[in-house]
N, C-alpha and C positions, 0 to 999 in steps of 0.2 A: 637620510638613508634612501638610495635609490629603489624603487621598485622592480625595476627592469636592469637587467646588467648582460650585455653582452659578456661571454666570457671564452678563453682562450688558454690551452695550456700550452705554454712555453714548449716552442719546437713543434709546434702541432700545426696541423693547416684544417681544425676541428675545431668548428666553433660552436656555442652552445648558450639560447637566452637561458637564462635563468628570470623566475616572475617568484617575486617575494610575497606571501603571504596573498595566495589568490584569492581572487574574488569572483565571481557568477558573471559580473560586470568584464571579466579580463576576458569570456570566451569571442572567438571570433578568429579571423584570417590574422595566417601572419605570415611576412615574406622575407626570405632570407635574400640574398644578393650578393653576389660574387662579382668583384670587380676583375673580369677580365677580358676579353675581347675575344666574339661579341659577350655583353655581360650575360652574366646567367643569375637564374630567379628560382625559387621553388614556395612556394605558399602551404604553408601548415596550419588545418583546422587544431586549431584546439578548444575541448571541451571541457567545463571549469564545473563539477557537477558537486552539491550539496550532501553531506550522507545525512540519512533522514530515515525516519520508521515509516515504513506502509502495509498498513493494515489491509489486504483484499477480502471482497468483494468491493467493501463500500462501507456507507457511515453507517448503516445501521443492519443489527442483524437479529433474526426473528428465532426461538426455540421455543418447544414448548415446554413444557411443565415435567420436572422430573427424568427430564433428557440430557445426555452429555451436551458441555461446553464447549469445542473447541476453539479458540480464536489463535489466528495464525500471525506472528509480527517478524516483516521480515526489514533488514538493512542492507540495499544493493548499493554499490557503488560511493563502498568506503574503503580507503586505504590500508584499513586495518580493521579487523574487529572491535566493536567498543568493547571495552573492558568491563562493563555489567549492564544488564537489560532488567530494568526495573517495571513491575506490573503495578500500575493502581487502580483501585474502583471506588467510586463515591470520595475521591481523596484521599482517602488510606491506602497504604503499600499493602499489596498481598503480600503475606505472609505465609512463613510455615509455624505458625503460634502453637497450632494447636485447638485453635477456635471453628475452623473448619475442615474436615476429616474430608482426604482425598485428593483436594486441591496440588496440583504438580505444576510445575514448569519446568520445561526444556531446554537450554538453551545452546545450538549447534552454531559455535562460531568459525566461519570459515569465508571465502570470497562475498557471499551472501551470508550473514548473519541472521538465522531463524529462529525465533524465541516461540513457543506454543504454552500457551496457558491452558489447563484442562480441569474442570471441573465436572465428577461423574456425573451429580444428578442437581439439576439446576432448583432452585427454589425461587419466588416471588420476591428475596431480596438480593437477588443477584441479576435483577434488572436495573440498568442504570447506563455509564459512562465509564469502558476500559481506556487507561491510556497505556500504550508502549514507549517507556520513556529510555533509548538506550543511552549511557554515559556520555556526554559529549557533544550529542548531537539533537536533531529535533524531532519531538516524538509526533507518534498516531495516537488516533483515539475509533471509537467506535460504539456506539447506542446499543445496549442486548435490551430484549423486549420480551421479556418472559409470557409466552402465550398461555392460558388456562384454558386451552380446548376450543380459544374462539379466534379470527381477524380481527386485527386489527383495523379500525372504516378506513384506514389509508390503504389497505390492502384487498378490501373486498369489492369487488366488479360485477357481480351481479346483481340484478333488478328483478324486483316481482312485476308479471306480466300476465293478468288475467287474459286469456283466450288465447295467448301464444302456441300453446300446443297445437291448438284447431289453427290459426294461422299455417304453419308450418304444415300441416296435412291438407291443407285448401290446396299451400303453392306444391305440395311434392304432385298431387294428380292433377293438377293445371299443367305440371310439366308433362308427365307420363302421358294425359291427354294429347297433348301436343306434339309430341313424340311417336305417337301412334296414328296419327293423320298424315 
């Protein structure tokens, strides 16, 4: 079975490749060619793109304690909407069980498929691993870190500095001195 098919409807002076089951590997230039005098050319990018879940900002995302959840999962540049957007956490599917009161999902399928998980008010075991797993295609994931009032030491940037204040009032009148001369 050929991958590549020129193709041609009888009677037509309309031709058209056709690429069988593309692949990420097929993007790149392609030239078409007219045999006629002088010959003629025309070069077509095509772009061979993945549909896949992307979770924004990033891997990992910080709330604190007893705060809404939002986590936002979207699908661009898919032919079609998947046909279901699955949520898991810790390896189990969210659900609407009944085991936790509140919990909703969204899901708006259109050019961009946006799925939103929402949990009102977060607790200490709803820190872990969400994935956005939509039908068919390849999901996101993303780290929540349930905060309890504190930083996390990968997020905290300050330093105790004994005499820094007295620093900081040394150089402001070293400046204003100098300023005034």
């Amino acid at each position: 079975m050929d991958m590549f098919e020129a193709m041609n409807k009888p009677g037509s002076d309309v031709w058209s490749l056709r690429i069988k089951f593309p692949q990420l590997r097929d993007s790149g230039k392609y030239e078409c060619q007219v045999s006629t005098r002088p010959p003629r050319a025309r070069v077509i990018t095509l772009n061979v793109v993945e549909p896949r879940a992307v979770i924004p900002p990033g891997p990992e995302l910080y709330v604190d304690l007893g705060s809404p959840l939002n986590i936002t999962c979207m699908v661009p540049d898919s032919p079609e909407p998947p046909e279901n957007v699955f949520w898991y956490h810790r390896d189990k599917m969210v659900s609407f069980d009944g085991s936790r009161q509140g919990v909703t999902i969204n899901t708006d399928k259109g050019p961009v498929t946006t799925s939103i998980l929402l949990i009102p008010d977060v607790t200490v075991q709803d820190s872990g691993v969400y994935i956005c797993a939509p039908q068919g295609m390849k999901e996101a994931s993303v780290r929540v870190s349930v905060l309890n009032g504190e930083l996390p030491q990968a997020m905290q940037t300050g330093s105790t500095c004994r005499g820094c204040v007295g620093s900081y009032v040394l150089l402001l009148l070293t400046i204003i001195y100098h300023f005034l001369l």
